[in-house]
N, C-alpha and C positions, 0 to 999 in steps of 0.2 A: 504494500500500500504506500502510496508517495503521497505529496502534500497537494498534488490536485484530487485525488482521491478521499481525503478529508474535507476539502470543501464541500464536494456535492451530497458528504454525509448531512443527513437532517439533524437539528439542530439538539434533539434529545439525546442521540447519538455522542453527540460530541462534549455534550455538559453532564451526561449520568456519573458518566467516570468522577470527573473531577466534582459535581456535587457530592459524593457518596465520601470521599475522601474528606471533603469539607466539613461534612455532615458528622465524620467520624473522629474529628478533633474536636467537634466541642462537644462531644459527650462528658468531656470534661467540666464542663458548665455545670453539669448535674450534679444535686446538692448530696453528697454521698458524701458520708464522714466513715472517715476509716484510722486504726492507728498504722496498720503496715500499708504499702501504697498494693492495692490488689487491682484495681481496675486498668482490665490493657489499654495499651495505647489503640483503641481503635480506629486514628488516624493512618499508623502506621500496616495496621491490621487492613483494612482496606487501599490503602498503597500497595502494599506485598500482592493483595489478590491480584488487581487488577493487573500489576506489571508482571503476573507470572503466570496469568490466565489468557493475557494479551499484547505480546511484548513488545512488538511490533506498532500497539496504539500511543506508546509515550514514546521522545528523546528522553533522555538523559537530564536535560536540564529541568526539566517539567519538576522535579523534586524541590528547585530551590524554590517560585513560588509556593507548592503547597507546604514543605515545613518552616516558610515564613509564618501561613496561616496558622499551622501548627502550634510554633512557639509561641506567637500572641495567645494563644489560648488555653496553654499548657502551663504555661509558669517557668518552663523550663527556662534556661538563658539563652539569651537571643542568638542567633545564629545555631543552636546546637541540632536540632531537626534538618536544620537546611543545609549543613554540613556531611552528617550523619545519611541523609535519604539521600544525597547526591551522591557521598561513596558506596553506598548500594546499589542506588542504579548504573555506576558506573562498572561496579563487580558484574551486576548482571549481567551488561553487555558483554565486559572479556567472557563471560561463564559461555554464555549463547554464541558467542563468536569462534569455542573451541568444543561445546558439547557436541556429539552425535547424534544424541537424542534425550529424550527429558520428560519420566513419568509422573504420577503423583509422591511417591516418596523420593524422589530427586527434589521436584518442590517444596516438599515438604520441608525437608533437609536444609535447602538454602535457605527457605524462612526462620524456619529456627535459629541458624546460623545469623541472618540479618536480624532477627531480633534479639538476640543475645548482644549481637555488637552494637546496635542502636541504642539498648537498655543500658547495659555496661558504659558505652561513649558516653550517657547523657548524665550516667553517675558522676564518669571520671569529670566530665565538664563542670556540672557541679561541686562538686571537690575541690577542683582549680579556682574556681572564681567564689566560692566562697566559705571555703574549706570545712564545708559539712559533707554528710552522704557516704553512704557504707554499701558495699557488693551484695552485700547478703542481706540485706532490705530490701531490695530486689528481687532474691530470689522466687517468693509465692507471684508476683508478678511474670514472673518471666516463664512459669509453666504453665500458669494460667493463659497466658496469653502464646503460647509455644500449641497449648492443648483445645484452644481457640480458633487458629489459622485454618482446619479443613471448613469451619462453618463460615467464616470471612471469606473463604474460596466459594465455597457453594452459593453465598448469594450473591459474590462479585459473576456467578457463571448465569444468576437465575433473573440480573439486572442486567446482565449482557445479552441474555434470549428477547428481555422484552424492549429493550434499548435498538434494539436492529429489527424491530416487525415494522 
């Protein structure tokens, strides 16, 4: 698909993705009180579906406006989502530019893999700038949301059937 090829997509087409992504950072908004941080990013959680369900539908750069969106809405420190999702999607291209082929637990695998490093980054960045935050307050996070990703995939597949009727 080339970039004349996205024009003539209709307009729902072209904004489910990046709404759903949208839509998936400010769940953070939600008034949930918690003492360990449990609730995934499912900003990120809907980035991973969509670029591993459709890889072909984003560049590379598409990461840094949405984890700009992200970090205004996350708390997290600015820059760190849009850093973090940009070396993602930039692994997935070298991943796609030398794999053969690529099943559900090959995906599975690099999600896990990118959300470990995403969750991890956004600690270590926190840490850096303001020398709180620990690995292992993370942890229930990070399986939660590791054990999350096939249902992020299913509806990024179930908003891409009705995104193209």
């Amino acid at each position: 698909m080339d970039d004349d090829d996205i024009v003539l997509l209709p307009r729902r087409a072209r904004w489910v993705p990046i709404a759903t992504v949208l839509a998936g950072s400010l769940v953070t908004l939600l008034p949930i009180v918690a003492d360990w941080p449990l609730l995934p990013p499912f900003g990120l959680l809907m980035l991973l579906g969509w670029r591993l369900l459709r890889p072909e539908m984003w560049p590379s750069w598409i990461a840094l406006p949405l984890g700009l969106f992200d970090d205004l809405f996350s708390g997290q420190p600015l820059g760190s989502a849009m850093a973090l999702w940009t070396i993602v999607f930039v692994a997935f291209d070298m991943m796609d530019n030398r794999a053969v082929w690529r099943d559900y637990w090959m995906d599975w695998l690099t999600a896990a893999a990118a959300i470990i490093f995403c969750l991890a980054g956004g600690v270590g960045l926190v840490a850096f700038t303001t020398g709180g935050g620990h690995l292992l307050a993370i942890v229930p996070q990070t399986i939660i949301t590791i054990l999350l990703f096939p249902a992020a995939m299913r509806l990024c597949a179930a908003l891409d059937r009705w995104r193209l009727r």
